[in-house]
N, C-alpha and C positions, 0 to 999 in steps of 0.2 A: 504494500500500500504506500502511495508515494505519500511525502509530507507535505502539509500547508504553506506555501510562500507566503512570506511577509509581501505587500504591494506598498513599493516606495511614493512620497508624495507628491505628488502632480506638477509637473513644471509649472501650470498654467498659478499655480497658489501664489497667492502675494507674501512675498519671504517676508516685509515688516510684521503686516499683521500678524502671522502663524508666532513672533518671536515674540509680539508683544502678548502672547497668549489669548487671542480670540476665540471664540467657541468654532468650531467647527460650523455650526450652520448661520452665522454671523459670516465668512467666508464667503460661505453658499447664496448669500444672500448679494453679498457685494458685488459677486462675479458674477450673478445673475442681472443686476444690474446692469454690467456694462455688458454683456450681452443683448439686454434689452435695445440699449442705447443702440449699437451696432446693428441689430434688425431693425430700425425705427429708421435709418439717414437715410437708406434704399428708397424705400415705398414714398415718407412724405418727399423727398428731392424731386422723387420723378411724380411728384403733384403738382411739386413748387414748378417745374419746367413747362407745365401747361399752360401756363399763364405766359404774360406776356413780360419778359424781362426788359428790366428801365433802367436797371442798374446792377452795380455789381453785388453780389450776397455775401460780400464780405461786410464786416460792420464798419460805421464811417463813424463821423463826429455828428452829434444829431439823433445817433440812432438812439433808441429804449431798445430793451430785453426782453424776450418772451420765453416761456416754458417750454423748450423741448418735450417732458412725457408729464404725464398726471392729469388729472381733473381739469387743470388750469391750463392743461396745452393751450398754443398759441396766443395767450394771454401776456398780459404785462408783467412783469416782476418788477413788486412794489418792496421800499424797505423792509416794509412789514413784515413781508416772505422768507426774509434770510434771518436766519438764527445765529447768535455766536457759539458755536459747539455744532451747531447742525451740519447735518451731511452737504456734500455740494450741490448745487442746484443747474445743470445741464439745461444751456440756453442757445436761446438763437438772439441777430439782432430784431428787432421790430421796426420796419420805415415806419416814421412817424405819419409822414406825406400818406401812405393807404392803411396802415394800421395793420400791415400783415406781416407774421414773423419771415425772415430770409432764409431759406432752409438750402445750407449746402457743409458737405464736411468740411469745408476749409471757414464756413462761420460758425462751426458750432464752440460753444465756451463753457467756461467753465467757472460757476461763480463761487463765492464761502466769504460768509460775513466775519472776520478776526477781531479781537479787541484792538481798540488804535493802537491803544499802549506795545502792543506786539511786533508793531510794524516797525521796517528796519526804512532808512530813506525812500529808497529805490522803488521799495512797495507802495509807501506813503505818501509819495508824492502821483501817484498813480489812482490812489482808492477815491473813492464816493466818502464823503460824510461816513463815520459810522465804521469804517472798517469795512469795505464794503471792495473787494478784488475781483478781477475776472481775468483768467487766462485763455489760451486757446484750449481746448479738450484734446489734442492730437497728442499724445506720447511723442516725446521724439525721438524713443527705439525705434517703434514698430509700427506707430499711429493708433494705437488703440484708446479710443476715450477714457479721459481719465474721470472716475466718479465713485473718491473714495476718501474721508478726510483721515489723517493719519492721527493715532492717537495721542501724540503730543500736543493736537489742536491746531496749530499752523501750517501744518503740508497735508500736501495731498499725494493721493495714490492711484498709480495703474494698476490691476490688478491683474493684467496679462501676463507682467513679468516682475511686477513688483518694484517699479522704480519709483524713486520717490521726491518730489520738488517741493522747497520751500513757499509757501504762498506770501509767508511774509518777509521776506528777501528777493523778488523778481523771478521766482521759478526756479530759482538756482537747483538743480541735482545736487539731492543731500546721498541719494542711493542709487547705483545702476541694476541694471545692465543701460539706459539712457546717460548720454555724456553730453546732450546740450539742455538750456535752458528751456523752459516751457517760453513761447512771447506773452507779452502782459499788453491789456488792452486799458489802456486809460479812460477811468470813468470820472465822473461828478454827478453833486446832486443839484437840481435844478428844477424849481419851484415844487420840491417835496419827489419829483422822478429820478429813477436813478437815467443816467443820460452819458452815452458815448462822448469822451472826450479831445479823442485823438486815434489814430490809427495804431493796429497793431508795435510794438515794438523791437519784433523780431523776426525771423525767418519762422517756419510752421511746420511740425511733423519733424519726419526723421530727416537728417543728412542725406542731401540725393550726391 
């Protein structure tokens, strides 16, 4: 009778969490997530392409935030929406001009409310009122969305491969297998919206 092999742990596990002792179906739930995320840019992109493009669906200055998945799809994301400790909130831009969110993977973002206090220049001179960051979602390993906040409350995580970027230092790689910065998208808040500030501040996704 042969014996039971032991089965080693899944490449795909996010190496922070597992170290910071997560439960197992905490894990399951993360990675589901960005699973989710990844089935979801398909289907609505090639809705958004039925329409009649006026511009580019990257986000500009001007633009608002709308909700990638939940309840609140294509809706606005207002302060109110982002928690300090809360998970990250996977957005698109909203053109203000037709009220519709931009759906494409080179706009999809990634947002998490931080205490000011937390923020390092780089970040801070970047955020909304409030603590209030948004980066690009694109990993820049592999490109897989990132949508996971890390348990020391300031970085975020992919959970493809487990790399992991400071939200309140510019995105900086605190952990690979990714060796560049996430870009940081400059926001403000204006008349109580949160509101695109400036364009992107970096290159997007992995090294080509």
């Amino acid at each position: 009778m042969s014996k039971p092999t032991s089965q080693a742990p899944s490449d795909n596990a996010c190496a922070c969490c597992s170290a910071a002792g997560e439960p197992a179906d905490a894990g399951r739930r993360q990675m589901l997530t960005s699973a989710l995320a990844l089935a979801a840019m398909a289907p609505i992109a090639a809705m958004a392409q039925e329409g009649e493009a006026k511009r580019s669906t990257k986000p500009e200055p001007g633009d608002k935030l709308a909700f990638m998945l939940g309840e609140k799809q294509g809706k606005e994301i207002l302060p109110a929406d982002l928690k300090i400790g809360g998970e990250p909130t996977l957005a698109y831009p909203l053109d203000p001009t037709t009220g519709k969110a931009l759906v494409s993977k080179a706009g999809l973002l990634v947002v998490v409310r931080l205490k000011p206090e937390d923020l390092k220049p780089g970040s801070a001179k970047n955020a909304a009122d409030g603590g209030v960051v948004a980066f690009s979602s694109m990993c820049t390993h592999y490109g897989c969305p990132i949508t996971t906040l890390h348990p020391t409350g300031t970085q975020v995580v992919c959970n493809c491969h487990g790399s992991v970027f400071n939200a309140a230092d510019r995105g900086v790689v605190t952990n690979g297998p990714a060796t560049r910065r996430l870009a940081m998208l400059p926001l403000e808040l204006k008349d109580g919206a949160i509101v695109v500030k400036g364009k992107f501040d970096g290159p997007l996704g992995p090294p080509t």
